[in-house]
N, C-alpha and C positions, 0 to 999 in steps of 0.2 A: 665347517659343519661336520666332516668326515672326523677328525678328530674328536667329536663331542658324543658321537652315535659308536665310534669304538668304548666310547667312559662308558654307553651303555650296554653294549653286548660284554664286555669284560667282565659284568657284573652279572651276568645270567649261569644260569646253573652249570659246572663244567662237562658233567654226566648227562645232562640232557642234550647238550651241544652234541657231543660225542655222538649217542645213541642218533639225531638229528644228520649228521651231516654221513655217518655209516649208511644211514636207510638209504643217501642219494648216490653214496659211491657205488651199492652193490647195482642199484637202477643203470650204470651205465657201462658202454663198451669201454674197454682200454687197450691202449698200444704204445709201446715202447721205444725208440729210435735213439740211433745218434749221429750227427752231422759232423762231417769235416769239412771246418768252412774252407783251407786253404787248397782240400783236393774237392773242394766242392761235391763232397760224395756224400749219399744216405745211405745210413744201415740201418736197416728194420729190424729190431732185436726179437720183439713177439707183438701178433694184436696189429700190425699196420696192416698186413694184406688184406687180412681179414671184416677191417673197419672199410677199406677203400678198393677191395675187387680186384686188385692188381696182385701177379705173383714176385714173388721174391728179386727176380732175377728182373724184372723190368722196375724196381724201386732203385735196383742199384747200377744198373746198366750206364741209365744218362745221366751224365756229371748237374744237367742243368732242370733232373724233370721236377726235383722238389720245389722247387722255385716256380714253375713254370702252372703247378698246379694250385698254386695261391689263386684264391676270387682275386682278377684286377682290379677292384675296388678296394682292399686289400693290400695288395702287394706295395704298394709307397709306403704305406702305416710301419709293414711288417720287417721293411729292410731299413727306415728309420730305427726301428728300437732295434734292429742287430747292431747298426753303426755306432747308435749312443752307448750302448753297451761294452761292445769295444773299446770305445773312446774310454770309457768309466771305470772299463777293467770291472764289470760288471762281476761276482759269484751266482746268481741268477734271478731270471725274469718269468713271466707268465705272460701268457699273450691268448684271447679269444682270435679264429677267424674261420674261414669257410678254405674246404679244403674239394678238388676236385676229383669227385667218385668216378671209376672204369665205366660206369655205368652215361655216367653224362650230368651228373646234376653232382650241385656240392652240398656236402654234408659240415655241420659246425663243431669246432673242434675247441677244446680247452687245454693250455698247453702250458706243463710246468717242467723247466728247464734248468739243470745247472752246467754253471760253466765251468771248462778246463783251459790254461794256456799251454802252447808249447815254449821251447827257451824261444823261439821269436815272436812271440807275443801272438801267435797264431790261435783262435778259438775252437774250442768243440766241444758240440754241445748236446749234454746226453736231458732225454726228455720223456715225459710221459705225456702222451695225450688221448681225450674223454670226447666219447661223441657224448654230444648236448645240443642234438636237433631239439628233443623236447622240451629240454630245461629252455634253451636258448626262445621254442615257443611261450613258456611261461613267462621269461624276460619280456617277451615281445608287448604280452599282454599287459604285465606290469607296465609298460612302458604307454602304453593305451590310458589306462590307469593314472600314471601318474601325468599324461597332456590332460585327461580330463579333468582333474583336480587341480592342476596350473589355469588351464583355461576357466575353471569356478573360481580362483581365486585371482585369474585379473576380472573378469566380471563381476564380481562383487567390488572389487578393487581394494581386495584384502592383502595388509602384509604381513608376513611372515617371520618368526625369529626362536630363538634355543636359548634358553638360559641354563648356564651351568652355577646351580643356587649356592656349591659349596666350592667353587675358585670366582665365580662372578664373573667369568666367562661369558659372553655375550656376542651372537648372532644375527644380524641382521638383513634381509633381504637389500635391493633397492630400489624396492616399492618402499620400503619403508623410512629410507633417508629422502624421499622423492617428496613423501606426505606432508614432512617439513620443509621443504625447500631445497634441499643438500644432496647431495651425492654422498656415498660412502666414503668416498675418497677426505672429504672434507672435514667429515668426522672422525677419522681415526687416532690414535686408540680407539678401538669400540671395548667398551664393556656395560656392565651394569648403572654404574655413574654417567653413561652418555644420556642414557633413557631419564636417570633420575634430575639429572641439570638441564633439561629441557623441560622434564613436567610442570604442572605449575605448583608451588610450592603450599597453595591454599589447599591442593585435590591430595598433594602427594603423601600426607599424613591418613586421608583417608584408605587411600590405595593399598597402602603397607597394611595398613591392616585386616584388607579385605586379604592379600596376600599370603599373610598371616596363617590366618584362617585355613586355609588349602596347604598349609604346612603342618599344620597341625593337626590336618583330615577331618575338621568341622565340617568341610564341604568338600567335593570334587573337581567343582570347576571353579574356575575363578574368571571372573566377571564385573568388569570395573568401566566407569566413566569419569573422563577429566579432561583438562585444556594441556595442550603443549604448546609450547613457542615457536613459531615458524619464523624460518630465516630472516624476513621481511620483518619482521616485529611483533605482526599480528597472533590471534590466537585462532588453535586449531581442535576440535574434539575430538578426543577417540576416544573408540569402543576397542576396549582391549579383553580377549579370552584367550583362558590355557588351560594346559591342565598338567601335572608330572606326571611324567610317564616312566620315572626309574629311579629308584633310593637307593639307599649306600645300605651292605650287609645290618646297620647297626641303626636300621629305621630313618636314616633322616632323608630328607630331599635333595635326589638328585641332578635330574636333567627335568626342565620346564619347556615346555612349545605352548605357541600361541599363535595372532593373529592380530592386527589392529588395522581396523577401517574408521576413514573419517566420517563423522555424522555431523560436522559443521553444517549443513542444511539441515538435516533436519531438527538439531538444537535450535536454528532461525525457527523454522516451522513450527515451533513447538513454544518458541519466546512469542511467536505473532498472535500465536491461538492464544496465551495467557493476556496480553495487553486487550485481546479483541474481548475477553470474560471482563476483566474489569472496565473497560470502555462500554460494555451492556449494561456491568452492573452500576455503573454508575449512574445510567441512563433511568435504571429502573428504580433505581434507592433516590433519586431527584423528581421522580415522575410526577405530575400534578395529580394523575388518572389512577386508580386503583389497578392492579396487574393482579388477574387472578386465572385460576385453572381448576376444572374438576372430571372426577373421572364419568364412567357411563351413567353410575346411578346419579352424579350431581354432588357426590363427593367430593368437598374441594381439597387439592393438594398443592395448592400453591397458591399466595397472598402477597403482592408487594408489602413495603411497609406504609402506602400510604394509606393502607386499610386500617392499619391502629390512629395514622395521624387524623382520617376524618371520621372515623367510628366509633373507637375509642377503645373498642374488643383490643386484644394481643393479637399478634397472628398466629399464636399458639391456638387460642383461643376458639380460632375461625376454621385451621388445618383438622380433619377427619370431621367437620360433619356438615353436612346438605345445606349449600346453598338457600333451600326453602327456609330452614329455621330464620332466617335473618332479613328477609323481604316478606312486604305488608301482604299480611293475610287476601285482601281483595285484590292485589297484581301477583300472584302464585302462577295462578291459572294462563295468561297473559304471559309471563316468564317463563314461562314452560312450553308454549303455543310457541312461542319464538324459539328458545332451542333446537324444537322437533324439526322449523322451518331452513336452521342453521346445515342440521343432518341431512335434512330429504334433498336439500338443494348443494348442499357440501359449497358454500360460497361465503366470501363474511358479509357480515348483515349488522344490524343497525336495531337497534329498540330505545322509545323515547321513554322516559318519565313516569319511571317503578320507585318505589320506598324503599329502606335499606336502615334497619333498626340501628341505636344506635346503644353504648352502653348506658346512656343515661336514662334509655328506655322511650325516645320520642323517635323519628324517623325524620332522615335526608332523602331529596330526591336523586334522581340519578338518570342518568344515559349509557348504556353499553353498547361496544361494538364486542362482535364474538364471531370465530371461525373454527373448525374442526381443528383437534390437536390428535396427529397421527404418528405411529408407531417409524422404527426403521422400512416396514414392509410394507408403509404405507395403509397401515388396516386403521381403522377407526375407533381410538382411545378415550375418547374425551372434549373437553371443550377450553378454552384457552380466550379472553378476551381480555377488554380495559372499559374501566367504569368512572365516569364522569362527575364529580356533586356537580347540581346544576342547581340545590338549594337556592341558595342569594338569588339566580335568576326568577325562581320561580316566587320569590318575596316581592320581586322586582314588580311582576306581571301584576301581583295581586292588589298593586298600588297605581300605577298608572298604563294603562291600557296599550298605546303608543308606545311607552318607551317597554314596555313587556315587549311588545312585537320585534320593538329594533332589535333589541337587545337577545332575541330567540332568535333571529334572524342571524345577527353577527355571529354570534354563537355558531351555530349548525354552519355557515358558510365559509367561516377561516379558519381553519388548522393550521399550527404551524410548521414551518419546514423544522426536520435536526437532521444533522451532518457532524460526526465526531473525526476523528484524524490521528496518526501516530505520530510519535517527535519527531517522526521525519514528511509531513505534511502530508501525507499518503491518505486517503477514502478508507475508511474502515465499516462505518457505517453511512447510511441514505437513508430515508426515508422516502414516502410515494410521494409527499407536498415538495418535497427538495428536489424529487426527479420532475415534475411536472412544470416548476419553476426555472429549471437551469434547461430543461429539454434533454437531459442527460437518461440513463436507465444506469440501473443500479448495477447489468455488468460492465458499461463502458467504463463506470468511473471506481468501481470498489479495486484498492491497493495500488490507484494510480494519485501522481501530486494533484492535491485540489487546486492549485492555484492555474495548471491548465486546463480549468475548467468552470472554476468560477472567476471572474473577471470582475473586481469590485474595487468603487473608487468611491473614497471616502475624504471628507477635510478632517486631517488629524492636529487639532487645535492645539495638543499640549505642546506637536512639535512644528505646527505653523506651517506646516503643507500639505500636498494629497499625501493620504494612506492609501495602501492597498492589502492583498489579504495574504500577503508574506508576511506584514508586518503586525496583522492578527494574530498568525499561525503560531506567533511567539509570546501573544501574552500570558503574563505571570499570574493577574488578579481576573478579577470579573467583570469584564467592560460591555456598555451599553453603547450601540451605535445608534442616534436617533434616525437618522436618515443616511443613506448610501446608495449610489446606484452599481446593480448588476447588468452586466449585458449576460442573456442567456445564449442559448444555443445559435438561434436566429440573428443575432448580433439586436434583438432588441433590448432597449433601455428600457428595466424594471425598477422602482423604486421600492425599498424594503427599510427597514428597523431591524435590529438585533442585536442578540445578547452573545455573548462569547465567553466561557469560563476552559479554565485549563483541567485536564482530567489527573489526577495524581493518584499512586498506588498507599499502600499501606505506609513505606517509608517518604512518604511526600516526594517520591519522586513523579517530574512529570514526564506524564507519558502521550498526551497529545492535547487536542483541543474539542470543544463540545460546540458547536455554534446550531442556535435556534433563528429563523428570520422567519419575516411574514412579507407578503408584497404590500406596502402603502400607497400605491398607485395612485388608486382613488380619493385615497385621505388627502393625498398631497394636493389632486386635480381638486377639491371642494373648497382647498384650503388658497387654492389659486384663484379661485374664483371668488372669494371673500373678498380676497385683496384687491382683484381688480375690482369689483363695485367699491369698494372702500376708498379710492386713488379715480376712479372715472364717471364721468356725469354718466346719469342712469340713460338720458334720453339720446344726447349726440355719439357719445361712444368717447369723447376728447376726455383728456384728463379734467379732474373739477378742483373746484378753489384748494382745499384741503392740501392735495400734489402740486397744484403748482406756487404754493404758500414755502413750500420747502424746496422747488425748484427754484423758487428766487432766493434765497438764504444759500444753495447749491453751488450756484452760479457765482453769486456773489464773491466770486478770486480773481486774485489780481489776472491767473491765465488765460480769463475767458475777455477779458480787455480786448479791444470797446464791446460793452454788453449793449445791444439791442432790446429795447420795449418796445409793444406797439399794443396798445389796445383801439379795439374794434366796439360797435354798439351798433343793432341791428334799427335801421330806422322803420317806423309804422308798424309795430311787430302788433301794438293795440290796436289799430285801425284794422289789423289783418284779421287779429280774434273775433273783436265786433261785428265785422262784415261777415265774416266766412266759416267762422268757430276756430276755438282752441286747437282743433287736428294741425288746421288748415298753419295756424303761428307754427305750430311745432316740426310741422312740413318744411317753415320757410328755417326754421332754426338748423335742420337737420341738413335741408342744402347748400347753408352758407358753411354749416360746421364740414362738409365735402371737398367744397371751394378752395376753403383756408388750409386744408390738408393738403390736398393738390397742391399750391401754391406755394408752399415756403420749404425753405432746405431743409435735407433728413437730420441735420445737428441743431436744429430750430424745437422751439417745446411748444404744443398748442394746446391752450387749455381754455374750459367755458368756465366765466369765474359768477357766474349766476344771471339768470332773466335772459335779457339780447347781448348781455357784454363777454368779450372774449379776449383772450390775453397772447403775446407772442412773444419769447426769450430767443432772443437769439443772437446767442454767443459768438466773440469773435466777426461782429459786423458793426461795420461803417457808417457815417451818415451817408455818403450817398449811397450802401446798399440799403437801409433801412427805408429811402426816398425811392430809390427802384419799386420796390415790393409796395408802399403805400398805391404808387401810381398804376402798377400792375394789378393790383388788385380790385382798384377804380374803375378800368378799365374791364375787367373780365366782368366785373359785378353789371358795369352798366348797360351789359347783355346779357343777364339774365333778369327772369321773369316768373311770378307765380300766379296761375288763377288768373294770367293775363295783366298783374300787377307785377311794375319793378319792383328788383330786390335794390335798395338801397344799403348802407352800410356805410356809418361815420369813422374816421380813423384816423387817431393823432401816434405819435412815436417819440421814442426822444432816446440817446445815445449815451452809456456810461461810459467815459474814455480815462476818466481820472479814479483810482483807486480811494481818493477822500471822499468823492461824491457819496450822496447814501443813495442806495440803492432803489429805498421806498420816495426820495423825492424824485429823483430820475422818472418814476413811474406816475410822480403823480403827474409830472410836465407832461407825460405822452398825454393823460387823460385829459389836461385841462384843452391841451392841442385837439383832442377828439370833440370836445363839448363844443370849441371853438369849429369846427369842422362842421358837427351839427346846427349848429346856431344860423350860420351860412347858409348852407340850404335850407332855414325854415323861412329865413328872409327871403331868396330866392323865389320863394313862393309864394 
């Protein structure tokens, strides 16, 4: 660097130099000397005594007092460069140090020396020397000066460098081989081409010519942004500034300084802000809801697009004038009454079922929610909501009454969750339905991975096992999950539907994912309850004919070998109605369907296949298990009692042990066994 900074002082006026450096000689004491180093003797020729207090005759008195009055902080520096000197057969040296005043304090001395040998190689060495307490104060300061401006530039964690524009001479700190990965050492040669074969070659056509520029004094400074290559592979941004500070007699540029700091964060910070604009605007160019804004008078200044898709106006159209013009004359009043309620309360709010003209010139209904839209200082600018058609619903009501209500009902009470994400599965956006769902708030989870947070288990049928939402996080198209469960916060299981589309920029690249869900809890739970009346007798609660028509077809494999049948038939169930009433039968039906349930193994099927008769599958049993259980049952029955009446119960079985057998004759043997069973007892009687 020292050689680049003389390119520039050599090129400064000679006469001003001159005039420049006379102003500082006449500012200082001077004194003249000369040492014989071999008699170790000082002669003070003019100017010594008088710089340092002492007379003549004690400067030259002690062989060893010049020496003795060096600062010992000092004294090693100053007897190294005598030695090298000698060694070197030096002509001469200069040397700064502190020199020991009569007085008691030392004074700073500036000291230029040349040398003589004797024929023995002996030195001595005649000198001029400058008090420069004060200069030496200026240095001090300068030196203030230049720790603070080190110290701003490792704070900023700025590097530093010199270019020499017309040899390509090149400087560089090592902060600044550090930024890339390197030590100076690793790069050298340093010149102009180290800088340029590390740039990246997309930036570095733009660079030269901003550089250009500042050669040609279009501009001052120069000011550039681009990627360099770091040792590792990777890429690294810098902000690089300079400016020339010295040309050649004949105008052109010659010594450049600068600086380069990396802003790799905040290029991120600035990539995350742009994905997070287009991840809203997608949001909002998709919306079903109209997005709109106006200022204090009702001015609007802002229109999604789905205000041309349901109105039909442009949103040119709609932008610079009053909300009033385009809502029905008799809800003005009403719309306006709500606003003021928006203001005074500063809350969002809610308004049902205003008009909203259309271009064709008839009117849609609508729903708005609407909150205050405020300045940076937080002062009160305007209004900012989302508008609903709720049309179709309101056609809906005018038709059937009941499904008006449901359907107003559904409406108002599900919202759906949305949750967008970047391509690296990260939270960008939430919603209040998606935080209320997951039990999450929007700062636990914004710019952390969704997936430790949503926990979703889905059956992915194209690839024939569970999915989950890593393997959402990736898709391409537009997938529809009908059903999936999330566990939320709580670790409880929520059932939801959802849709998932990929978010893509201007060049189709994707840039994350968009997912909307709803909880289907309930749809499921009604849809469960369908099933099971549709599969169980209404009265006993046991499976009915229908289930167990397809538990015998179920069964029917060779693995359930020997298949058990056993049908049951309730005796006097009519005698019971007659005497006692229909409760009283249905009483005895309910305790025998108790009994049989009790009674037979958990891999056994029980079902009521109509009236008193009842059915028992049960797989993987024996004739003498299928004889245990008829006799057990026998028994148990012919202890109980209703209304002070035995419960009686006929009961034949019969065993599929061979895979030829049919399955429907198998069952009819048990029946005809059960008739024979009743027959029995009628005789009995």
């Amino acid at each position: 660097m020292g050689q680049l900074m003389k390119a520039y002082f050599s090129n400064q006026d000679e006469q001003n130099n001159a005039l420049y450096y006379q102003s500082i000689i006449n500012g200082l004491d001077l004194a003249m000397w000369k040492w014989d180093v071999l008699k170790q003797q000082l002669t003070p020729l003019f100017g010594l005594d008088k710089l340092l207090g002492y007379t003549h005759n004690e400067l030259m008195d002690q062989p060893d007092f010049w020496m003795n009055q060096w600062h010992p902080d000092d004294r090693e520096a100053i007897r190294n460069l005598f030695r090298t000197c000698h060694a070197e057969k030096c002509q001469e040296f200069e040397v700064i140090n502190r020199i020991l005043h009569k007085n008691g304090y030392y004074v700073w001395f500036y000291t230029k020396a040349s040398v003589s040998y004797n024929e023995n190689g002996y030195p001595t060495y005649t000198a001029i020397s400058i008090n420069i307490d004060h200069l030496q104060q200026r240095i001090d300061d300068l030196h203030v000066e230049k720790e603070t401006y080190q110290n701003f530039l490792y704070a900023t964690k700025a590097a530093t460098w010199i270019w020499n524009i017309q040899t390509g001479e090149t400087e560089f700190d090592q902060r600044w081989a550090e930024l890339l990965g390197y030590t100076l050492e690793e790069l050298k040669p340093i010149d102009i081409n180290t800088w340029t074969k590390l740039t990246h070659p997309d930036d570095l056509k733009k660079v030269m010519i901003t550089l250009q520029e500042v050669m040609d004094k279009k501009v001052e400074y120069y000011n550039a942004t681009f990627r360099m290559t770091h040792k590792h592979g990777h890429e690294v941004w810098i902000n690089d500034r300079g400016k020339i500070i010295s040309w050649t007699k004949d105008g052109k540029p010659l010594l450049m300084v600068g600086t380069h700091i990396d802003i790799s964060e905040q290029k991120k910070l600035e990539d995350d802000l742009k994905r997070s604009e287009t991840h809203f605007k997608q949001l909002v160019e998709n919306s079903y809801d109209i997005l709109y804004a106006f200022d204090i008078q009702g001015v609007i200044t802002y229109l999604s697009p789905a205000w041309e898709r349901w109105l039909g106006f442009t949103v040119e159209e709609g932008i610079g004038h009053s909300y009033r013009d385009f809502v029905h004359p008799d809800d003005i009043e009403r719309l306006e009454t709500f606003f003021q309620e928006v203001v005074k309360k500063d809350t969002k709010m809610t308004v049902e079922e205003y008009r909203l003209l259309t271009k064709q010139g008839d009117y849609r209904c609508y729903n708005t929610s609407a909150t205050l839209l405020k300045n940076e200082k937080d002062e009160f600018i305007g209004i900012i909501g989302t508008a609903r058609d709720i049309t179709r619903r309101k056609q809906l009501q005018t038709t059937l009454a009941y499904e008006r209500d449901l359907f107003r009902t559904t409406l108002m009470s599900v919202a759906d969750a949305v949750i967008s994400t970047d391509p690296n599965g990260q939270v960008v956006l939430i919603n209040s339905v998606a935080e209320k769902i997951l039990g999450y708030t929007e700062s636990e989870v914004i710019n952390q991975p969704l997936n430790q947070y949503m926990r979703l288990y889905y059956e992915n049928h194209e690839e024939g096992q569970a999915g989950s939402i890593e393997q959402l996080l990736k898709v391409s198209k537009q997938t529809f999950i009908q059903q999936a469960t999330l566990l939320n916060r709580k670790e409880k299981p929520i059932t939801i539907e959802m849709s998932l589309a990929p978010i893509k920029d201007a060049k189709k690249s994707e840039q994350g994912v968009v997912i909307i869900f709803r909880d289907i809890s309930d749809k499921i739970r009604k849809q469960k309850e369908i099933e099971f009346l549709s599969f169980h007798d209404y009265l006993t609660g046991l499976y009915n004919r229908r289930y167990m028509d397809q538990a015998i077809t179920d069964l029917d494999k060779d693995r359930y070998l020997p298949l058990g049948t056993m049908i049951l038939d309730v005796n006097d169930l009519k005698e019971m109605n007659d005497q006692y009433g229909h409760q009283t039968g249905d009483d005895m039906l309910k305790k025998v369907s108790r009994i049989l349930e009790s009674s037979i193994s958990s891999k056994d099927i029980l079902g009521r296949m109509g009236g008193d008769e009842f059915l028992i599958l049960s797989p993987n049993s024996s004739d003498e298990v299928m004889y245990e259980l008829k006799h057990q049952l026998m028994r148990t029955f012919e202890q109980e009692n209703l209304k002070g009446q035995p419960i009686s119960v006929a009961i034949g079985y019969s065993v599929k042990s061979d895979a030829e057998q049919s399955i429907h004759e198998v069952i009819r043997r048990a029946d005809d066994f059960m008739y024979a069973h009743k027959e029995a007892r009628i005789k009995q009687k």
